[in-house]
ZADO-708615 format. One record per residue: residue in one letter; residue number from 1; x, y, z of N, C-alpha, C in turn. Coordinates in Angstrom, 1 decimal, decimal comma. Example, Ala and Ser with C-alpha at 12.3 -4.5 7.8 and 13.67 -1.06 7.14 Angstrom:
> r_k_n_px_n_py_n_pz_ca_px_ca_py_ca_pz_c_px_c_py_c_pz
> A_1_13,2_-5,7_7,8_12,3_-4,5_7,8_13,2_-3,3_7,8
> S_2_12,8_-2,2_7,1_13,7_-1,1_7,1_12,9_0,0_7,9
This chain:
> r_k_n_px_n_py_n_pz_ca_px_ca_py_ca_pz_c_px_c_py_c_pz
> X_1_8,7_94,5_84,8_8,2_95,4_83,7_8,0_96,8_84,3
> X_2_8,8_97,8_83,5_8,1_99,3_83,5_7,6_100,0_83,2
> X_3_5,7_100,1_84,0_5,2_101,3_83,1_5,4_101,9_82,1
> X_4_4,7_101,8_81,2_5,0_103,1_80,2_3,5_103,6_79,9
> X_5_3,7_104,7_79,2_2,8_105,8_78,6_2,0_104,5_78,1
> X_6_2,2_103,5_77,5_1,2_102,7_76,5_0,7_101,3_77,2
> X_7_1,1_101,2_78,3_1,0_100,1_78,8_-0,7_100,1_79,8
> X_8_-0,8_98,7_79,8_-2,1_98,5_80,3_-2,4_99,1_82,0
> X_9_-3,1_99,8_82,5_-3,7_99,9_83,7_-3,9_98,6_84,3
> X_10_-3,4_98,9_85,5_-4,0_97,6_86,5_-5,5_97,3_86,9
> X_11_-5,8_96,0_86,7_-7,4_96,0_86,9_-8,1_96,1_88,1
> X_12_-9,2_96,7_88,4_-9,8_96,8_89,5_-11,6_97,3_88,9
> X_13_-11,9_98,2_90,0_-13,1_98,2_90,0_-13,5_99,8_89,5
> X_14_-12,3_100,7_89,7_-11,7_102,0_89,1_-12,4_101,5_88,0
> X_15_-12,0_101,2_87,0_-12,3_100,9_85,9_-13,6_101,7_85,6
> X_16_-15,0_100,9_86,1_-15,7_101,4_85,8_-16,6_102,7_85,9
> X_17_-16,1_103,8_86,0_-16,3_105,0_86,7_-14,8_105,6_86,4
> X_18_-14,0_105,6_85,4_-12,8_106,2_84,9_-12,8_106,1_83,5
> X_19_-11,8_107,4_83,1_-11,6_107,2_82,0_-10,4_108,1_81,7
> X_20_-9,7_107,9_80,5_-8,4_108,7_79,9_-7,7_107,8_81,4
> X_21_-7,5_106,4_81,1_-6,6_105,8_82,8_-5,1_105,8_81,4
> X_22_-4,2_106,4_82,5_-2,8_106,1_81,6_-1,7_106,2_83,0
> X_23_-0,7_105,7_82,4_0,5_105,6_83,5_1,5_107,5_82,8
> X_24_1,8_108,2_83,9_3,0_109,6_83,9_3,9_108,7_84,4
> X_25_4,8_109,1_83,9_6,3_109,5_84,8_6,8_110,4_85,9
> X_26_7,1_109,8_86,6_7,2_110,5_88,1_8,7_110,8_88,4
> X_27_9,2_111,0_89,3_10,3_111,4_90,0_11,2_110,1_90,3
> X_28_12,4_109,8_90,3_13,5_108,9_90,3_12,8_107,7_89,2
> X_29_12,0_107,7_88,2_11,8_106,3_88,2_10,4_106,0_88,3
> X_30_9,6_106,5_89,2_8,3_105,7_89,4_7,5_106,3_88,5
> X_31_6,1_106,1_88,8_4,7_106,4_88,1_3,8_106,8_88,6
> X_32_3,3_106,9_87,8_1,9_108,0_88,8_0,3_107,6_87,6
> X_33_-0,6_107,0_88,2_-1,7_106,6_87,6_-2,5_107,8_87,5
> X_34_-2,7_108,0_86,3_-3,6_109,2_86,3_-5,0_108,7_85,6
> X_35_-5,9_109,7_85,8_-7,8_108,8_85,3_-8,2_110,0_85,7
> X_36_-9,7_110,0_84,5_-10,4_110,9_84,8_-11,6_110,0_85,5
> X_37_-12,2_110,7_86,8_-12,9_109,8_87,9_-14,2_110,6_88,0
> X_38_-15,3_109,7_88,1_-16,4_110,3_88,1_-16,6_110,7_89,4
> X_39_-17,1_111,5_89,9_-18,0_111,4_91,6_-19,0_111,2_91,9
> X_40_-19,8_111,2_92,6_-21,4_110,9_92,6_-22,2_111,2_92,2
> X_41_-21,5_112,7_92,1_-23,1_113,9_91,3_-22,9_113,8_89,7
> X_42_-22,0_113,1_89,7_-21,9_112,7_88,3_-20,6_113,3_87,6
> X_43_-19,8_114,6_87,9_-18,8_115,0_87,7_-17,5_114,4_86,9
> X_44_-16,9_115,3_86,3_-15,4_114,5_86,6_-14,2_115,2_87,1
> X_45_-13,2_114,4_87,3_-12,2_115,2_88,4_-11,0_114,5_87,5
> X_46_-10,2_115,1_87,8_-8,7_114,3_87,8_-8,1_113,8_88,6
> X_47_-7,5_112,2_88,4_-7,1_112,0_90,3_-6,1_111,6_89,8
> X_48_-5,0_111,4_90,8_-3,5_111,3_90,6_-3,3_109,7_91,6
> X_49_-2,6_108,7_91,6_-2,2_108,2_92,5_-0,8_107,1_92,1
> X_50_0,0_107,3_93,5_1,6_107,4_93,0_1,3_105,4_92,9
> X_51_2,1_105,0_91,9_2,1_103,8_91,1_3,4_103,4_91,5
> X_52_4,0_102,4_92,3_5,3_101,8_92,3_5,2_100,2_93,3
> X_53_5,2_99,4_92,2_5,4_97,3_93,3_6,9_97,3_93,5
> X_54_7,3_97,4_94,5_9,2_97,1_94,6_9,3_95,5_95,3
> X_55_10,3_95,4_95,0_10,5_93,8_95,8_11,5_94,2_96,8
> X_56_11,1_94,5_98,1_11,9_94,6_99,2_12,0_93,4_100,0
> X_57_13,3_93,4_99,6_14,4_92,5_100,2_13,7_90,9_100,3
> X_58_13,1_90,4_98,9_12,4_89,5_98,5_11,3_89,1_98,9
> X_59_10,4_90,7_99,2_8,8_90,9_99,5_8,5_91,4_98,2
> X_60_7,9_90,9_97,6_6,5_92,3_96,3_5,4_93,3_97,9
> X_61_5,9_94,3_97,5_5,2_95,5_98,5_4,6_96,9_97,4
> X_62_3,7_96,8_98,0_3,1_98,5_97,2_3,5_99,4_98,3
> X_63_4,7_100,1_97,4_6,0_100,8_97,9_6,2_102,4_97,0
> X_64_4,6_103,3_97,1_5,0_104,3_96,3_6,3_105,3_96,8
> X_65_6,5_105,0_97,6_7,5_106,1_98,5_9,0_105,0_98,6
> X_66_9,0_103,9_97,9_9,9_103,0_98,0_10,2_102,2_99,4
> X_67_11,1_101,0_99,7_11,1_99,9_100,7_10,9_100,9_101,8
């Protein structure tokens, strides 16, 4: 399956301390998880982080930069 704009965020612990979590479209193909992230002093920030599971060479690898 690929990401889309409407698709569910992957679960973790982000979660609680995020918000506006949605999948962009990136460059060749991939994704980029975007969230708004709280920090300690309570803040919010924007954080980016590059989104891509490939199956190299019949491994599943978190492979933002590819195999």
């Amino acid at each position: 399956m690929t990401p889309k704009a409407s698709a569910t965020p992957p679960p973790g612990t982000y979660e609680k301390t995020s918000r506006n979590i949605r999948f962009e479209q990136a460059e060749e193909g991939r994704h980029v998880l975007v969230a708004q992230c709280q920090k300690i002093d309570g803040t919010w920030v924007e954080s980016k982080l590059k989104y891509d599971i490939a199956n190299c060479n019949g491994v599943l690898k978190w492979a933002p930069d590819g195999c």
